[in-house]
Each structure stands twice: as structure tokens, then as C-alpha cells.
ROBABA-592838 format. One record per residue: x, y, z of N, C-alpha, C in turn; residue in three letters. Coordinates in steps of 0.02 Angstrom, whole numbers, padded with zeros to 5 digits, always signed. Layout:
ROBABA-592838
XYZXYZXYZALA ...
This chain:
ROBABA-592838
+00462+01186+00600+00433+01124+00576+00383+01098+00626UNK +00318+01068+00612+00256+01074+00647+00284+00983+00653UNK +00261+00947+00724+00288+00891+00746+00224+00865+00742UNK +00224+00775+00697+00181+00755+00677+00133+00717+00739UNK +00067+00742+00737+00025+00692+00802-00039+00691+00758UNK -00045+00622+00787-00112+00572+00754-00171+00626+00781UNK -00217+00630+00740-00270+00661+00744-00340+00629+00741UNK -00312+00556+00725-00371+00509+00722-00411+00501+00784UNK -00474+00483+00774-00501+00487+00863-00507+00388+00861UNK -00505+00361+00808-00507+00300+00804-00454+00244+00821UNK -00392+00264+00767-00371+00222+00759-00310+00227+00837UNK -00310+00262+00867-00285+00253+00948-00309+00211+00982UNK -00352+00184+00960-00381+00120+01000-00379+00046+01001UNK -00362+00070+00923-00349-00015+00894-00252-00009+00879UNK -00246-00095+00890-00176-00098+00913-00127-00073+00831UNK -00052-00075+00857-00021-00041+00799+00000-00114+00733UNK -00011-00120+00671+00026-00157+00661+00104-00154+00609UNK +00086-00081+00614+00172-00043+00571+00194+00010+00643UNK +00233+00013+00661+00281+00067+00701+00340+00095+00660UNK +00359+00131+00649+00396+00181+00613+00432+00225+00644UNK +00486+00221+00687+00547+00266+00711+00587+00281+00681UNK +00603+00346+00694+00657+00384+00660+00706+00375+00608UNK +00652+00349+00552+00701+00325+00486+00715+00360+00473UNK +00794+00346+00424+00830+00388+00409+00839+00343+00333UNK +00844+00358+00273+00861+00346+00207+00895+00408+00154UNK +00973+00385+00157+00994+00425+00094+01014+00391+00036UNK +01019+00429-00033+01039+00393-00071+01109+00448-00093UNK +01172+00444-00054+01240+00486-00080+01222+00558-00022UNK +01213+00588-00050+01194+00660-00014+01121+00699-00025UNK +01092+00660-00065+00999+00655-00070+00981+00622+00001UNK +00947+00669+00045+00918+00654+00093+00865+00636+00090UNK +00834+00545+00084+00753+00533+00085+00712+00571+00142UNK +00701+00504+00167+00669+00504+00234+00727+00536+00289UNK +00710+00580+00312+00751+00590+00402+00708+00608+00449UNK +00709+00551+00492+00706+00544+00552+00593+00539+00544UNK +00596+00499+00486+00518+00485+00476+00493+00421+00540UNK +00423+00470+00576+00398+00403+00622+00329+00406+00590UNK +00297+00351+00616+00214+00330+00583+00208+00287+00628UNK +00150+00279+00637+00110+00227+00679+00028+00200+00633UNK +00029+00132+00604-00025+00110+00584-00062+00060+00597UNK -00120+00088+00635-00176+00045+00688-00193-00011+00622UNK -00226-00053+00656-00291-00125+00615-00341-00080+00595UNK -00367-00104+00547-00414-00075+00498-00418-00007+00491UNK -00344+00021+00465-00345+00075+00453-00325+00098+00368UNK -00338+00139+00337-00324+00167+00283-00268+00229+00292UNK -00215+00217+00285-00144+00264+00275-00136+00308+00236UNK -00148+00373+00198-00123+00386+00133-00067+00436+00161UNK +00011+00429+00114+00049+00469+00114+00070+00500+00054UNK +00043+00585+00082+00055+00609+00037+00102+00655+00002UNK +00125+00684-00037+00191+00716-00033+00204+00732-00124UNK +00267+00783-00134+00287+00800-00201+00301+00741-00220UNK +00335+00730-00288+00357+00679-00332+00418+00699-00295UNK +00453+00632-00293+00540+00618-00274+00530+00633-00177UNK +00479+00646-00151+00475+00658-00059+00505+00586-00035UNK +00498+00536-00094+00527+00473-00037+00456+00433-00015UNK +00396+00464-00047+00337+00390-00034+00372+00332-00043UNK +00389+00318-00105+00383+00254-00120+00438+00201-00104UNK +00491+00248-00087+00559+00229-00014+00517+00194+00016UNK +00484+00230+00054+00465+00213+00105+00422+00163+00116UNK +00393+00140+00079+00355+00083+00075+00392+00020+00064UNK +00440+00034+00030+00494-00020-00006+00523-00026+00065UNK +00542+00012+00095+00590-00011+00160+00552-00043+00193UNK +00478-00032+00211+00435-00058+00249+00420-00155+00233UNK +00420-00181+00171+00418-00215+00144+00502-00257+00142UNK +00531-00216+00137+00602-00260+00126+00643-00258+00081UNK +00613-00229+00025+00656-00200-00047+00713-00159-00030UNK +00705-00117+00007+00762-00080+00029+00775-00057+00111UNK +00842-00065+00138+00865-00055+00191+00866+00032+00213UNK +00834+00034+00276+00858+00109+00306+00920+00113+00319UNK +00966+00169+00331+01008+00169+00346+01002+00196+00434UNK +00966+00212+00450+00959+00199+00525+00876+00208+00559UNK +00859+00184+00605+00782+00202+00638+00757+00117+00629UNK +00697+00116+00645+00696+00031+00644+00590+00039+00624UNK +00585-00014+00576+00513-00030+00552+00501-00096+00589UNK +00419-00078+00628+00413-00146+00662+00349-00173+00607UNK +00332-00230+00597+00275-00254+00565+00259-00303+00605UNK +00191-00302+00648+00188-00348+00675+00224-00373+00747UNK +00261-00306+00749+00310-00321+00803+00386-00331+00794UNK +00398-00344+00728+00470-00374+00695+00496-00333+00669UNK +00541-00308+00684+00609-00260+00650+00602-00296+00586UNK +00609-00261+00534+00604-00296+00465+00672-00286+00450UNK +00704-00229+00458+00785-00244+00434+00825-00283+00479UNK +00793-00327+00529+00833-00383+00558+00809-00449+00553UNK +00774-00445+00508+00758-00531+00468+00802-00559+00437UNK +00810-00625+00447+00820-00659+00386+00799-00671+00309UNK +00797-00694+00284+00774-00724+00201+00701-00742+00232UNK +00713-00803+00277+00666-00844+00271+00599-00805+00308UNK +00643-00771+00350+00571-00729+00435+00560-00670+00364UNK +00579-00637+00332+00540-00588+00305+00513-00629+00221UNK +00498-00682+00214+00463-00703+00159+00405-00719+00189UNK +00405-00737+00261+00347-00763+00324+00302-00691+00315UNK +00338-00657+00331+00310-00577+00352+00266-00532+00290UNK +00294-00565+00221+00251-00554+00161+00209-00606+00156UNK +00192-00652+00178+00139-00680+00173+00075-00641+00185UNK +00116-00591+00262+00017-00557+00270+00030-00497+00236UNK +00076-00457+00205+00093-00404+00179+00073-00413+00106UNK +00030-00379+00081+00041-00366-00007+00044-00302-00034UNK +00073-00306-00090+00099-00262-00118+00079-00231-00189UNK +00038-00191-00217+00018-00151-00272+00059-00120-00293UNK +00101-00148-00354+00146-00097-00393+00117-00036-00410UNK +00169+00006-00451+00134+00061-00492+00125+00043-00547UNK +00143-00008-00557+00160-00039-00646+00115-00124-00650UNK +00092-00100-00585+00062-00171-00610+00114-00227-00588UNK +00141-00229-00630+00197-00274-00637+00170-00374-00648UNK +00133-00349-00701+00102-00451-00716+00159-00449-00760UNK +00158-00543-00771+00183-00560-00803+00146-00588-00881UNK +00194-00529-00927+00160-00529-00997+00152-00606-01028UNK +00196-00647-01036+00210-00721-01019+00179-00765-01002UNK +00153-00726-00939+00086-00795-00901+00008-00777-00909UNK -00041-00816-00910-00110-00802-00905-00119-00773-00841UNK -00171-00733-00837-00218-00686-00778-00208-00762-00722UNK -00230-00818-00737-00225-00854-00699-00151-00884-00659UNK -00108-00892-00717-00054-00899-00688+00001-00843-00642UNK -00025-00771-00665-00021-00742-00631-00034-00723-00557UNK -00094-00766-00547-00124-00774-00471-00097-00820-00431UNK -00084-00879-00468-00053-00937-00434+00024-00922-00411UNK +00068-00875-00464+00123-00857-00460+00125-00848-00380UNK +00103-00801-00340+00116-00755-00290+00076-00837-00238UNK +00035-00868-00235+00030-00933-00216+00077-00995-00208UNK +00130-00996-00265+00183-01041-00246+00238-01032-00226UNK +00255-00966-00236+00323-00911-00217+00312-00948-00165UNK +00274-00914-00092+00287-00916-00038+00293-00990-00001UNK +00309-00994+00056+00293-01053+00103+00248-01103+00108UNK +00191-01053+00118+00154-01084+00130+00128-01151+00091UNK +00077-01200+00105+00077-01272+00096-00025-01262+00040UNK -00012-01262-00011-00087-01246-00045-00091-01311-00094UNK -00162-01346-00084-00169-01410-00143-00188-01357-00194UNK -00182-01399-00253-00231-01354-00318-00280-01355-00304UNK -00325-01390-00267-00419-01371-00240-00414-01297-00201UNK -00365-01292-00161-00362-01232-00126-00355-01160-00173UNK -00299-01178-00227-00282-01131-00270-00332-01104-00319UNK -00368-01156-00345-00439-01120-00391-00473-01107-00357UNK -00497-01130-00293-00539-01065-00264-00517-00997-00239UNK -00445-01009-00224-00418-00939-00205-00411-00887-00282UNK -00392-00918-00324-00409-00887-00395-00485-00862-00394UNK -00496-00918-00418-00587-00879-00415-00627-00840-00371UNK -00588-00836-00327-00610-00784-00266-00590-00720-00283UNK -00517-00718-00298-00492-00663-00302-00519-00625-00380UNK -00532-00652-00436-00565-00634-00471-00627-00604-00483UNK -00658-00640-00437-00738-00613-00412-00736-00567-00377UNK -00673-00527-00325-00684-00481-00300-00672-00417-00329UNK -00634-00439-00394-00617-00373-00434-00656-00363-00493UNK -00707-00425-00504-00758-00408-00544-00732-00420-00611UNK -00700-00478-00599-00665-00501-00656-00663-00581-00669UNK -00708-00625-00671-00704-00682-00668-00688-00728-00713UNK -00709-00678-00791-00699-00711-00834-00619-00705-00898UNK -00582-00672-00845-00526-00657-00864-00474-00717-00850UNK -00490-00770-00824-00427-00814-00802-00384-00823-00862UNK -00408-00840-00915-00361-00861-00977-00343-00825-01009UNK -00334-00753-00990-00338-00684-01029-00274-00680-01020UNK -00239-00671-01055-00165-00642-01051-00154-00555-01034UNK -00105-00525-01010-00102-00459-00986-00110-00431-01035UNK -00074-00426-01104-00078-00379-01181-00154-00377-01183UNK -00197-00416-01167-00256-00417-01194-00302-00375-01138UNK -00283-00353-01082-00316-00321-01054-00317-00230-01038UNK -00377-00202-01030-00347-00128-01010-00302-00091-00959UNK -00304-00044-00962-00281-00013-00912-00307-00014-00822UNK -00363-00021-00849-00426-00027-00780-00418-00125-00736UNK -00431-00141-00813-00429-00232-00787-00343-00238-00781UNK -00299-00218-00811-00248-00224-00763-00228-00214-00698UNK -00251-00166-00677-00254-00132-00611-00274-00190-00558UNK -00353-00207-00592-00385-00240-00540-00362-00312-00552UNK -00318-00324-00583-00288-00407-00578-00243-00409-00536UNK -00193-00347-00529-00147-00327-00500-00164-00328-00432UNK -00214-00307-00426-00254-00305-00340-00265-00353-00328UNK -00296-00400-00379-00318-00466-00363-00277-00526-00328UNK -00195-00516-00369-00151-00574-00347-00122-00521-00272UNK -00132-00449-00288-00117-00431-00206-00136-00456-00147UNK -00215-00467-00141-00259-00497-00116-00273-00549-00110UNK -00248-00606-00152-00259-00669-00153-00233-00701-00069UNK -00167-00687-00065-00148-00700+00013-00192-00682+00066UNK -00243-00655+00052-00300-00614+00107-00243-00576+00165UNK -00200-00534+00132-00154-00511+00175-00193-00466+00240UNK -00150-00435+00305-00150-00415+00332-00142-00336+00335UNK -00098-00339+00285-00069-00253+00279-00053-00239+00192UNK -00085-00192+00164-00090-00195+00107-00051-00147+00085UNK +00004-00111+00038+00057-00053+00018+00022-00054-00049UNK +00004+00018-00080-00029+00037-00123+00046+00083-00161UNK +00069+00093-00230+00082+00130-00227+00078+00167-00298UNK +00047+00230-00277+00026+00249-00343-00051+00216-00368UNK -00110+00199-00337-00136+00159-00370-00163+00178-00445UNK -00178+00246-00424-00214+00262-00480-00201+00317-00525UNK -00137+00296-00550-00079+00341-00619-00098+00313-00653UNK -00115+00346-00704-00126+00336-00777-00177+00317-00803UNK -00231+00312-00741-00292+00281-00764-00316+00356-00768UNK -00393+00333-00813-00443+00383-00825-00489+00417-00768UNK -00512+00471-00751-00543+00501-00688-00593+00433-00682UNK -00624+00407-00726-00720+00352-00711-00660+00274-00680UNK -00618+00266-00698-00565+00208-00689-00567+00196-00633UNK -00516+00265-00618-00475+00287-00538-00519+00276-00488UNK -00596+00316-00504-00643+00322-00436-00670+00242-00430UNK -00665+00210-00486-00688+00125-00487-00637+00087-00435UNK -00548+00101-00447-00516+00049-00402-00521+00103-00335UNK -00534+00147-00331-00532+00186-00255-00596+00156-00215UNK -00656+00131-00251-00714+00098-00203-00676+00036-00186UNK -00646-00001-00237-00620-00060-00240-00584-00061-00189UNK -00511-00026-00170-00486-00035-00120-00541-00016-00042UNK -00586+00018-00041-00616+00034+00016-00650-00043+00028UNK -00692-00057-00025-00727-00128-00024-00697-00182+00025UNK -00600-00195-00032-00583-00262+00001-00553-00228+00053UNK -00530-00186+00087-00515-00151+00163-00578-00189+00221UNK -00644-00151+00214-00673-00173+00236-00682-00228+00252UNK -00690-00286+00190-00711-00345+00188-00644-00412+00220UNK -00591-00379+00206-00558-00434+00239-00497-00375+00308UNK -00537-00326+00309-00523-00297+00413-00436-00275+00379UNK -00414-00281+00318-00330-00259+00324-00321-00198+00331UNK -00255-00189+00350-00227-00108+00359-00189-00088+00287UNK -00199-00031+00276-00170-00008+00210-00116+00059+00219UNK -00059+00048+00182-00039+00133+00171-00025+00138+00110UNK -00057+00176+00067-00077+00198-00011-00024+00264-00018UNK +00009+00259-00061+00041+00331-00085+00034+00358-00129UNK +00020+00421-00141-00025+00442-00206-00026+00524-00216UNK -00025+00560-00253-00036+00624-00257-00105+00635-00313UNK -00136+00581-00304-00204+00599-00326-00240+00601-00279UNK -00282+00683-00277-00312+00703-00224-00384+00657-00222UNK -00422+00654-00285-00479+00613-00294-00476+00530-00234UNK -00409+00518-00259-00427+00466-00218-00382+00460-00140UNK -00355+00488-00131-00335+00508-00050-00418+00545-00021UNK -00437+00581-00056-00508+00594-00017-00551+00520-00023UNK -00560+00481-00056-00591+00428-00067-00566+00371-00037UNK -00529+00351+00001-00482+00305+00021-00441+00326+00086UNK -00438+00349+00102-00395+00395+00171-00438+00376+00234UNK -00435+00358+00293-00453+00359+00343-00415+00429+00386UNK -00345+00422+00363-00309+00463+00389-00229+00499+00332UNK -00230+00552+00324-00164+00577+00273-00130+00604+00312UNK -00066+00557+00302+00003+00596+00325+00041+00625+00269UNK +00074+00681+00285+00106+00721+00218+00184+00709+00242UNK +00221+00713+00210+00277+00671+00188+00327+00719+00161UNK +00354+00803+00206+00384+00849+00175+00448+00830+00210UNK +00508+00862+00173+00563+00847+00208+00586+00799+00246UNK +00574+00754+00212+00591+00673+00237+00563+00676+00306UNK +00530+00707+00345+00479+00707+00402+00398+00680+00384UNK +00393+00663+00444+00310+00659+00455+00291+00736+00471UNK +00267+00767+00417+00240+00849+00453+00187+00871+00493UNK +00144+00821+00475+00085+00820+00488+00023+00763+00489UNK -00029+00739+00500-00083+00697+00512-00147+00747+00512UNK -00194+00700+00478-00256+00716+00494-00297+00683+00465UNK -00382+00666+00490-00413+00655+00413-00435+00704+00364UNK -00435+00701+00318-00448+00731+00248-00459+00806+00253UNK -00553+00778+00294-00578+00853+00306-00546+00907+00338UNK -00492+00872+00378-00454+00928+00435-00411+00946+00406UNK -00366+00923+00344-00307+00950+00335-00340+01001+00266UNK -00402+00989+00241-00425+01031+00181-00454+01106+00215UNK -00449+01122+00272-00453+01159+00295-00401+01203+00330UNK -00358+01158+00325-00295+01188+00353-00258+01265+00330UNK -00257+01311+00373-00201+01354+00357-00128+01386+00348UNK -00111+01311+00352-00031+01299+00365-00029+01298+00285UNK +00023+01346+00226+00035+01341+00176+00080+01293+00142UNK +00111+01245+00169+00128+01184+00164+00085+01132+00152UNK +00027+01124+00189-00044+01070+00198-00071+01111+00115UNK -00109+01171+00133-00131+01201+00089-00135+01178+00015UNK -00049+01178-00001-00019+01176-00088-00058+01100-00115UNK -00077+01065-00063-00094+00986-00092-00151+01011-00103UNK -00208+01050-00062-00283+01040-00037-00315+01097-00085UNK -00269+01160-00122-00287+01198-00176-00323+01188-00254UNK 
């Protein structure tokens, strides 16, 4: 088994804001993750890549708080996340957002109320002057402005996506978890939210880790791909280095 080292010449420079030791996640005698580490610099793009069932999307969930490791420790920011409280890890999603695979709006509420939703959840202290511009911001960045009163049934597959990004974004988070972004959309769709996520990366400096086994957009979105075999980190690289690779493990993705 080939022992995973950063290959980035960049992101070693800029500080970490995920650390990742030797997680361990089972579910019974299904071994997820064992003994997975990662390290993810500021303004970096993450993609992990891996078979269906490798434990991406574990792993993101643990990172976030949805689910507990059963041993190894996630720092965000510096903070063990499985030693928060309620209150220190609702703090800690403030700069954290999160891109379902499903979207996940609420059929129920307007595009708008959908934005505000993820605005009153948290702590933090927002007048309604603050909130319609953070709405209308976040709308305008997904190129969707005139959707506020639009209910979810009424929208596509594509403008779901990017509403979905939108209330992700609304927090102007720090660290962004992608997962799956672009299942089920159409090839002209997919390459649309893959600029999209490069865009708001750029524009508001966050760190991302995207999980995905669409190669289109791991080449389009990747600063750096870690592959995700045997509940290990196997490997790192960017794109170009691992599509060249002769290790037949790297290979099976890059074919």
C-alpha cells in the first residue's frame, strides 16, 4: 500500500484548516475509513475520489458532525469536532457549508424561504435588512435572481443545484463539503455548476472538499485529488499527475 503525501507545491504554504488523523469508521464489520489522514490548506479545492460505498460521503459527514468516528480525531479550525458540544459545533457550521446530493430544499418553502432557513437556524444575530441582501446576493451569484418566489417543484434540475449552492453560500462560509455535486445532471449542466463552484472558491478565498466520481468535474474543480481506496488515503496529486500515473489502482479512475 503506497503511503499518502501531498504533492501540492502550493497548498504547504498556506495554513491547515481541516487535519484528519487516523480515522477509523465502521459500520458492524464493514470497514469505512481506517486509519484515513488529510490535511486541507486555505484556498484550496479537495476532491475525493473513490468507488461507490469507499466511504466519501462518511467522511464528510464525520467532518461536519452528522456522524461520529469511532477513533482518530478531525480538527476544523483547530477543534476536535467529535469533542464539541451542541452549541461549539453549531458555531463551527456557521463557517462550514454543506451541498447535499439531493439538494435537499424544502418543497414547502419558497427559493426565498429556503435561503433565510439556513440564516435563522444558526446563532448568529441578522435584521431582515441584512437578510434580503444576503438573499439577493446569494441569488445573483448563482445567476438566479429572479427565482426568489419560485417554489422547488417549479424548478430544474440545474436551478436546483444552484439554489442549493446558493443557501450553501449564503453564510459566506469558510470551508465548503460538496457531495456528489454533479449526479444526475446533464454533461452542459455539470460543466455550468463546476465553473460555479471554481467562481465562488475564488471569490470568497473558501476551502472545499468535493466528492465525486465524475471525472469531468474533479478535472474541472480539483486543485488537488485524493483517492479514497481501502478506507486509506492512497494517494495525492493534482489531476495532471495522477492521469499519468502508472500505479493500476490510480489508473482504473483516469481510463
Amino acid at each position: 500500500m503506497k503511503t499518502a503525501v501531498n504533492t501540492s507545491k502550493t497548498s504547504s504554504k498556506k495554513e491547515p484548516v481541516i487535519v484528519i488523523e487516523n480515522l477509523c469508521k465502521a459500520f458492524g464489520d464493514n470497514v469505512v475509513l481506517d486509519d484515513f489522514n488529510l490535511t486541507v490548506h486555505k484556498d484550496e479545492n479537495v476532491v475525493v475520489l473513490g468507488k461507490s460505498g469507499a466511504g466519501k460521503s462518511v467522511l464528510i459527514k464525520c467532518i461536519i458532525g452528522l456522524m461520529k468516528p469511532d477513533s482518530g480525531s478531525i480538527l476544523v479550525f483547530g477543534d476536535n469536532v467529535a469533542e464539541l458540544n451542541h452549541e461549539e459545533l453549531d458555531r463551527i457550521r456557521t463557517k462550514v457549508g454543506f451541498l447535499f446530493q439531493s439538494n435537499a430544499l424544502y418543497d414547502s418553502m419558497t427559493v426565498r424561504e429556503n435561503l433565510e432557513f439556513s440564516l435563522r437556524r444558526h446563532w448568529i444575530e441578522v435584521t431582515q435588512h441584512d437578510i434580503d441582501n444576503l438573499v439577493k446576493e446569494a441569488l445573483e451569484n448563482v445567476g438566479l435572481p429572479h427565482t426568489a418566489d419560485m417554489m422547488p417543484a417549479e424548478l430544474s434540475g440545474g436551478m436546483a443545484k444552484r439554489i442549493a449552492l446558493a443557501r450553501t453560500m449564503i453564510l459566506k462560509p469558510e470551508i465548503i463539503l460538496y457531495d456528489e455535486p454533479t449526479t444526475g445532471l446533464d454533461p452542459v449542466t455539470a460543466r455550468e455548476i463546476d465553473k460555479l463552484i471554481v467562481k465562488l472558491q475564488k471569490k470568497y478565498k473558501a476551502s472545499s472538499i468535493i466528492i465525486s466520481h465524475d471525472m469531468n468535474c474533479v478535472k474541472n474543480t480539483a486543485d488537488r485529488v485524493v483517492l479514497l481506496l481501502d478506507g486509506k488515503c492512497y494517494t495525492d496529486g493534482a489531476y495532471e499527475e495522477l492521469l499519468v500515473s502508472a500505479d493500476k489502482n490510480v489508473k482504473q479512475f483516469f481510463e
